[in-house]
N, C-alpha and C positions, 0 to 999 in steps of 0.2 A: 965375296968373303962374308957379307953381311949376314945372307943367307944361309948361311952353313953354320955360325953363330945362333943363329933363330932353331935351325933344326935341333943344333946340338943342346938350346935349352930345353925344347919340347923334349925331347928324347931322355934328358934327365928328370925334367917334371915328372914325365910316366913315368919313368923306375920308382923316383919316391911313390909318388901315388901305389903304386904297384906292392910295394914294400908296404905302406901303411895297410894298406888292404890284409897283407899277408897276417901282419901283426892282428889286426882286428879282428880276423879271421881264426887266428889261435886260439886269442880270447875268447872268443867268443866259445870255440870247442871245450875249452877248460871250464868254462862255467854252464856247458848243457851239459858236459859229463856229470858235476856238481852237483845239480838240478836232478839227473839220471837217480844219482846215487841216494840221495835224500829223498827221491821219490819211494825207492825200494826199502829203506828205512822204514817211511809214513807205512807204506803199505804191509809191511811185516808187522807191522805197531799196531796197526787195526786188525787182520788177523789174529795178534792173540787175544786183542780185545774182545774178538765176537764170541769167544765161549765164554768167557766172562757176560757177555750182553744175554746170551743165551740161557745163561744157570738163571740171572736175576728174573729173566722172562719167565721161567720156567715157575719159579718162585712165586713170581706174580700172580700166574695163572690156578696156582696151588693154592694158593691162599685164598681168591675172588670169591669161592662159592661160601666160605666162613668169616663173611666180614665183621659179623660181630664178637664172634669164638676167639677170633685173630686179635680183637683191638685190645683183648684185657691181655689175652697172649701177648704180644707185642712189649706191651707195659714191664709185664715179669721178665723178656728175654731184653728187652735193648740194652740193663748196665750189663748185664753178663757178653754183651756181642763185641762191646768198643775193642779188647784188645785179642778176634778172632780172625784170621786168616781166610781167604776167602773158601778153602775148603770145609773148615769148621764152619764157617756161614751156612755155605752150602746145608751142610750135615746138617744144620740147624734148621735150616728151613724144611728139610725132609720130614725132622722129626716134629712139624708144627702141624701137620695134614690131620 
């Protein structure tokens, strides 16, 4: 009888075990989905970032061969820019060439 007592605890032990496993295992799918979703967030978020990274480069580049043209420019354009959108920016930097 003893015996049969012993097995019947091992045989409960694994189900819990088995059970916690399960649980741990959901959890865990619930928060790589999470992780999934927030990833594809980040990454739509730097996508529209890079035409924005792209105009400013481009801007950059516009501007380097007129560095001194540019710095009294600058001076006259910066209060006019504080309350411009990044299109007007844009527009603005075009028309500084």
């Amino acid at each position: 009888m003893r015996v049969y007592a012993v097995s019947e605890q091992r045989i409960c032990d694994v189900k819990y075990r088995e059970d916690e496993l399960n649980r741990s295992l959901e959890e865990i799918k619930i928060e790589t989905e999470a992780a999934l979703e927030m990833r594809a967030r980040v990454d739509k978020m730097i996508e529209a970032l890079q035409e924005l990274l792209h105009i400013s480069q481009q801007c950059l580049v516009k501007r380097s061969p007129n560095v001194a043209y540019q710095s009294v420019d600058n001076i006259c354009i910066a209060p006019h820019t504080k309350n411009m959108d990044g299109a007007e920016l844009n527009n603005q930097c075009k028309n500084v060439q």
